[in-house]
N, C-alpha and C positions, 0 to 999 in steps of 0.2 A: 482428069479428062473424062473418064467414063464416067465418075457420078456426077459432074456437071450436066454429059448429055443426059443420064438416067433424069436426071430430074428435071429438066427441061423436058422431054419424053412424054416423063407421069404430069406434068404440070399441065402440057397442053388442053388434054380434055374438060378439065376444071373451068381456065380460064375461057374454052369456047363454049361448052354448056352455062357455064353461071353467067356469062354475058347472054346466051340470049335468055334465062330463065328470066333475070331482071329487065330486061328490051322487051319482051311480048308473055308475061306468067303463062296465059294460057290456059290450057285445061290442068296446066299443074295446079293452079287454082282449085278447080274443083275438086281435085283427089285429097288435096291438106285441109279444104273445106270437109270432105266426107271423114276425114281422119280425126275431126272434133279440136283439130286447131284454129287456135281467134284469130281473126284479120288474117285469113290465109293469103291475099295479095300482097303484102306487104309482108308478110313470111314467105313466099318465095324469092319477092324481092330481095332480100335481106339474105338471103339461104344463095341468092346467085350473087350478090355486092360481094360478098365473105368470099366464096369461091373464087372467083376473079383475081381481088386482092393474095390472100394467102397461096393463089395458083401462079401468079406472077413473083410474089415474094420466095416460093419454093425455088421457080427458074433460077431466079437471078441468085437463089445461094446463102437469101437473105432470114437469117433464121431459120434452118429449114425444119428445125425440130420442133418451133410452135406452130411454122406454117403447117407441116405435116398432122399437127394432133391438132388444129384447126379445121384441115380438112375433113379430118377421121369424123371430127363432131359434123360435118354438114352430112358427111353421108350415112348418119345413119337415120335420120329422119327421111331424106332422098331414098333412101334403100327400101326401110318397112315402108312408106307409104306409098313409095313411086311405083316400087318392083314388087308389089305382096303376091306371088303367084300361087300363094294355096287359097286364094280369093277368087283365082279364077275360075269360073264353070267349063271354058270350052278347053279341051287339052292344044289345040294349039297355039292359043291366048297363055294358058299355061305355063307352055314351053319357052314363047318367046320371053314372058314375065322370069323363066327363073335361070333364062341364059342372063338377063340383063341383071337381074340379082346375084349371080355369081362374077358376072363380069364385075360391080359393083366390091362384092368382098376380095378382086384379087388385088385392085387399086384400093383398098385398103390393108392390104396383107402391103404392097407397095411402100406406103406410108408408114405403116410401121416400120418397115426395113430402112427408111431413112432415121424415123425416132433412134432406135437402135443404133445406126449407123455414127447416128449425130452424138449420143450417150457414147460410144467406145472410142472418137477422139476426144471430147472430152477430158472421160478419163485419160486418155496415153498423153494427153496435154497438161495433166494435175498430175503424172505419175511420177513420185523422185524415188529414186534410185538410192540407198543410204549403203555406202560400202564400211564393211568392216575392215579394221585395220587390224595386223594380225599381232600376235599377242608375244 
């Protein structure tokens, strides 16, 4: 029951930023364009379509260990480029850039904890037990 809600939880912000990142790019547009990536309209569209999908595939429970390393891959292009606060000149441009940069790496500290998560049933699901018989 708890890692249903946990993941339903971390899923939401996925699924409501990458829907609207692909609805309106935006000036995210122009931060992926200054970043020297090609067709950056169509990389954030693509950067919010994935989010969305593997944000709702997390919720629902549905593979959560490739949706998780799915996610991990969308943010870290989303992270350096969205959040680069040692780019900013004014300190409180700054500040706000590297709360949202850290809020970014704990939803990925997040994600990993599901990978993990997802790896140690897994295992306890492959694990056999071989008893000895005694002699």
């Amino acid at each position: 029951m708890l890692k249903s809600l946990g993941r339903i939880c971390l899923s939401g912000i996925f699924i409501v930023a990458g829907a609207e990142a692909f609805k309106a790019p935006g000036p995210r547009t122009q931060m992926v364009e200054g970043a020297g990536i090609p067709e950056p309209e169509t990389a954030v569209k693509v950067n919010g379509a994935t989010m969305v999908i593997a944000g709702i595939l997390l919720a629902l429970g549905i593979v959560p260990k490739a949706a998780a390393g799915t996610l991990i891959g969308t943010m870290i292009p989303t992270t350096l480029v969205g959040h680069a606060f040692w780019k900013e000149g004014k300190p409180q441009a700054q500040s706000m850039q590297r709360v949202q940069f850290l809020k970014n790496l704990g939803l990925v500290g997040g994600l990993l904890w599901i990978i993990a998560e997802a790896s140690e049933e897994e295992q306890a699901k492959n694990h056999v037990e071989i008893e000895t018989l005694p002699m």
